[in-house]
VMD Tcl script that builds the backbone (N, CA, C; Angstrom):
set m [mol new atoms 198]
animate dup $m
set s [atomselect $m all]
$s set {name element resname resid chain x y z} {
  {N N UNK 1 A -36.754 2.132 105.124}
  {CA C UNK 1 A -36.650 2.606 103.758}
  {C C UNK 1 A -37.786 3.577 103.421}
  {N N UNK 2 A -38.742 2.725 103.746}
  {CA C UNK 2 A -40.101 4.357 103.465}
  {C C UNK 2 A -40.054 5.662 104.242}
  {N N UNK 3 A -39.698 5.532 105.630}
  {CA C UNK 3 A -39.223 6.691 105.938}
  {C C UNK 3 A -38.672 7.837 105.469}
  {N N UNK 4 A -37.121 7.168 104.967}
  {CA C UNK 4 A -36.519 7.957 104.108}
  {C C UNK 4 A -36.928 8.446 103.261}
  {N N UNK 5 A -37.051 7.636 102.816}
  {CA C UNK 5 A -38.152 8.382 100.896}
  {C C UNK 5 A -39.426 9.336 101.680}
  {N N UNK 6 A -40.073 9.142 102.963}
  {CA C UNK 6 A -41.023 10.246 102.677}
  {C C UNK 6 A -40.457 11.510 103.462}
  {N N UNK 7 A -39.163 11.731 104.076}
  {CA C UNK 7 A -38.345 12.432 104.762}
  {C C UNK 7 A -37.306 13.108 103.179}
  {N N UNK 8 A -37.649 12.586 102.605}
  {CA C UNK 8 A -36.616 13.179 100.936}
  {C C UNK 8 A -37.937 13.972 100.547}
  {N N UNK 9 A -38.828 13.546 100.063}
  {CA C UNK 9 A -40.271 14.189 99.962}
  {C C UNK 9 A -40.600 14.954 100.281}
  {N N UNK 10 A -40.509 15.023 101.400}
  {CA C UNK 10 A -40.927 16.204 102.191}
  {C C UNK 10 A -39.870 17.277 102.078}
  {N N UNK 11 A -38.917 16.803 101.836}
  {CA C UNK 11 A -37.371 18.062 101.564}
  {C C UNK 11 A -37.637 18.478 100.421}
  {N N UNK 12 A -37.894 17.860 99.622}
  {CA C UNK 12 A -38.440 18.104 97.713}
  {C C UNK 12 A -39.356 18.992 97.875}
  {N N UNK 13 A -40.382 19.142 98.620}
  {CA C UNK 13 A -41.969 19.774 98.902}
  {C C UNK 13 A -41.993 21.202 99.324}
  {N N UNK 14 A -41.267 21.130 100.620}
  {CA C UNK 14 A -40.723 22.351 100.950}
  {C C UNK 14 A -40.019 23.141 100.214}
  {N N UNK 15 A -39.226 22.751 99.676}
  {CA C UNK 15 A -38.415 23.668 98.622}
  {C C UNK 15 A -38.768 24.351 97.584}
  {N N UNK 16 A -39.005 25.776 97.359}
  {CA C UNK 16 A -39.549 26.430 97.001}
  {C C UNK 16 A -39.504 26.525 95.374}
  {N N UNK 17 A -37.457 26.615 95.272}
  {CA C UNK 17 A -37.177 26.482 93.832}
  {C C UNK 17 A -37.664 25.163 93.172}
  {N N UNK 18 A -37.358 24.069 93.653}
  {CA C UNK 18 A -38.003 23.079 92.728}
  {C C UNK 18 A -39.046 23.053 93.048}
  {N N UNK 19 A -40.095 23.276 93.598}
  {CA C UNK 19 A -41.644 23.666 93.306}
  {C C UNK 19 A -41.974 24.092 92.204}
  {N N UNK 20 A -41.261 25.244 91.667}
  {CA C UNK 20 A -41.333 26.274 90.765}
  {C C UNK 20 A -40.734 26.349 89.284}
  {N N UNK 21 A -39.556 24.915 89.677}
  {CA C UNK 21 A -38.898 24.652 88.668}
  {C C UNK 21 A -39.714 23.739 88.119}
  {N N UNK 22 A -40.337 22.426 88.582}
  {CA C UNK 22 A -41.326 21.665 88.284}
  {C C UNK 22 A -42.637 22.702 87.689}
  {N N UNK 23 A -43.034 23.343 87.408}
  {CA C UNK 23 A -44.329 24.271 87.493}
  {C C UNK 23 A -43.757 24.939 86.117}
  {N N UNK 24 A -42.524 25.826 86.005}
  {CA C UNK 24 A -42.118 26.228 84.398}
  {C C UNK 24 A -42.023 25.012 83.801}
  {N N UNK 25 A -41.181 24.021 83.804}
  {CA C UNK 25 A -41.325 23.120 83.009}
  {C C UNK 25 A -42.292 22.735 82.644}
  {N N UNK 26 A -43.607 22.293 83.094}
  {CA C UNK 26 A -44.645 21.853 82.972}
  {C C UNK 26 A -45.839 22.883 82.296}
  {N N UNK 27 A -45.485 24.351 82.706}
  {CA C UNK 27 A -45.938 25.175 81.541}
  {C C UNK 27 A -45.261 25.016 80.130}
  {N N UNK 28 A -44.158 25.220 80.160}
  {CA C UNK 28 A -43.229 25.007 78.611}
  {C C UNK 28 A -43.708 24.078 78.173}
  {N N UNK 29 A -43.640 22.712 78.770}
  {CA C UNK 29 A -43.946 21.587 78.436}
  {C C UNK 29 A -45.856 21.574 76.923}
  {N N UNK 30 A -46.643 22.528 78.022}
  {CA C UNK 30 A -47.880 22.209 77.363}
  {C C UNK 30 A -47.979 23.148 76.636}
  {N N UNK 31 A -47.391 24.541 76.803}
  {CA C UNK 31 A -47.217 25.518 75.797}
  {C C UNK 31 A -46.652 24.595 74.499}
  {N N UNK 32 A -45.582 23.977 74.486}
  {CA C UNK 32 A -44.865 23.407 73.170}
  {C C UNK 32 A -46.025 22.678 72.697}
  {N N UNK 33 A -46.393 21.791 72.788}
  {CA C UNK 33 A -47.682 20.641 72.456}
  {C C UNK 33 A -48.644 21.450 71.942}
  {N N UNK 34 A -49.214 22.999 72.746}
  {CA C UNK 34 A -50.342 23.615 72.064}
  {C C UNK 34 A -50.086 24.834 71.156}
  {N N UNK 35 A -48.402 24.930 70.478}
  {CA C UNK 35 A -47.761 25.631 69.579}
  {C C UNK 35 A -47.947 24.805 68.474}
  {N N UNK 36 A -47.545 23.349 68.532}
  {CA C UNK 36 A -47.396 22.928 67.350}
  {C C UNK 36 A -47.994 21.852 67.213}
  {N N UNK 37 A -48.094 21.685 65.784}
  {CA C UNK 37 A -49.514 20.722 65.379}
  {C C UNK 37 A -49.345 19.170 65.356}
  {N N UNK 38 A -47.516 19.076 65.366}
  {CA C UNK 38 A -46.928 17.785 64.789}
  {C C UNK 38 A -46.398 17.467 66.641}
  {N N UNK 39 A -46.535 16.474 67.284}
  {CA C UNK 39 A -46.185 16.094 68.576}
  {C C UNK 39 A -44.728 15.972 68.454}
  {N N UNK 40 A -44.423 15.329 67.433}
  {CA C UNK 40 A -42.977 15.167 67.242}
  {C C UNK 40 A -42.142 16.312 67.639}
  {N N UNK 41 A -42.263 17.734 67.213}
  {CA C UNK 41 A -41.556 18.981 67.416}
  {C C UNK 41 A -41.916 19.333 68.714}
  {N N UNK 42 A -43.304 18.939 69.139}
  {CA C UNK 42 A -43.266 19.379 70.213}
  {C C UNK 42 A -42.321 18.407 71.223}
  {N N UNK 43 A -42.115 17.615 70.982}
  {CA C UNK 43 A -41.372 16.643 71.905}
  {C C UNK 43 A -39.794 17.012 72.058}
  {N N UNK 44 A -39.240 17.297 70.546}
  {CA C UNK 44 A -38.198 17.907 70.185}
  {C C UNK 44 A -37.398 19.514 71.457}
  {N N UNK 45 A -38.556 19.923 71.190}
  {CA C UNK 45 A -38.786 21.520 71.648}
  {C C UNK 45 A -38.638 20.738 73.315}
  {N N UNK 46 A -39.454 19.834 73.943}
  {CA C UNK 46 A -39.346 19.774 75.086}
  {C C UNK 46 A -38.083 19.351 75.808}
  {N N UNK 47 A -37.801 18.280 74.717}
  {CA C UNK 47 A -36.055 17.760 74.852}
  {C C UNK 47 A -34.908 18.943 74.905}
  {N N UNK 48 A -35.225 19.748 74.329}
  {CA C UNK 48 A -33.981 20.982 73.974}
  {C C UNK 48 A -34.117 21.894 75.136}
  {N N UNK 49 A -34.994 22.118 75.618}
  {CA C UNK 49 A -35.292 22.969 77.017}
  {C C UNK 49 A -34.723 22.013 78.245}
  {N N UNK 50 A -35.511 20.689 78.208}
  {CA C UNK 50 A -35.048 19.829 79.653}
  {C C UNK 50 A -33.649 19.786 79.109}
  {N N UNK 51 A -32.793 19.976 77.895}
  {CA C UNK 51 A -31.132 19.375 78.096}
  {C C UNK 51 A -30.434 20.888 78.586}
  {N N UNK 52 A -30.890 21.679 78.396}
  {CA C UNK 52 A -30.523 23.112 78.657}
  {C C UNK 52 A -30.369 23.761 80.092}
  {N N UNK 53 A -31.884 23.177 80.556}
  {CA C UNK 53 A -31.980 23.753 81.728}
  {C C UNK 53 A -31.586 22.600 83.223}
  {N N UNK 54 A -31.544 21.144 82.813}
  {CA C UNK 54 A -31.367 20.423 84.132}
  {C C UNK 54 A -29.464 20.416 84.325}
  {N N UNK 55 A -28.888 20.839 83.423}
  {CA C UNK 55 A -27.829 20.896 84.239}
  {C C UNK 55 A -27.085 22.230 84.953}
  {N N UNK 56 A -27.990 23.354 84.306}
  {CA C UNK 56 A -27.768 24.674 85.441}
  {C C UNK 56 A -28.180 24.426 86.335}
  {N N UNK 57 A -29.300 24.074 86.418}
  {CA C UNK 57 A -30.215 23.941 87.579}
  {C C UNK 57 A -29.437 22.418 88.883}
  {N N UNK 58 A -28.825 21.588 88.112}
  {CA C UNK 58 A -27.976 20.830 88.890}
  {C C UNK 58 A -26.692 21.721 89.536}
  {N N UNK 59 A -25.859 22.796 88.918}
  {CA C UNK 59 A -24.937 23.536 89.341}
  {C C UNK 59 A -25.298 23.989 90.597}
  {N N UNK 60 A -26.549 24.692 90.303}
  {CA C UNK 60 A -26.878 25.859 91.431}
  {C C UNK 60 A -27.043 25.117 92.882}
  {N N UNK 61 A -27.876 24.086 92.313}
  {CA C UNK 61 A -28.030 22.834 93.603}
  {C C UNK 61 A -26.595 22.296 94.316}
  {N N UNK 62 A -25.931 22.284 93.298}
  {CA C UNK 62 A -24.616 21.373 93.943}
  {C C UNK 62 A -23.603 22.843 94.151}
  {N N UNK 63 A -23.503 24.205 94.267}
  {CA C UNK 63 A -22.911 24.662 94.564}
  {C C UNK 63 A -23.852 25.614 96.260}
  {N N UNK 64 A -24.647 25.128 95.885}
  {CA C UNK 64 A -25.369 25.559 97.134}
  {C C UNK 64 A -25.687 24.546 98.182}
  {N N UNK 65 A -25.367 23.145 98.370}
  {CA C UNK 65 A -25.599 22.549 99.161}
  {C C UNK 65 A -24.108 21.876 99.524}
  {N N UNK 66 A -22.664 22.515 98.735}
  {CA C UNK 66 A -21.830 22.207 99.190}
  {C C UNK 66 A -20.727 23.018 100.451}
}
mol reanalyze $m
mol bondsrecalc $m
mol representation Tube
mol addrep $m
């Protein structure tokens, strides 16, 4: 079982787009928080981006690895 998981890991690692996809999000992410004063909106703002963008980003994956 650990194998696997560090053989998935390592497939996750290598991969360039989700490197990169992890890395915008995580800019957006702290950009929103250091836009606005109330956490709440910023949380809002972060929710509306992750519902937007994880299921293109699931397409591209599942039309490219099929």
């Amino acid at each position: 079982m650990n194998r696997i998981i560090k053989i998935i890991l390592l497939d996750i690692l290598k991969n360039k787009i989700i490197v990169s996809y992890a890395l915008i999000l995580a800019l957006l992410s702290w950009g929103s928080f250091m836009l606005e004063n109330n956490t709440a909106k910023g949380l809002l703002t972060i929710l509306n981006v992750i519902l937007l963008t994880v299921p293109l980003v699931s397409i591209l994956f599942s039309t490219i690895y099929i």
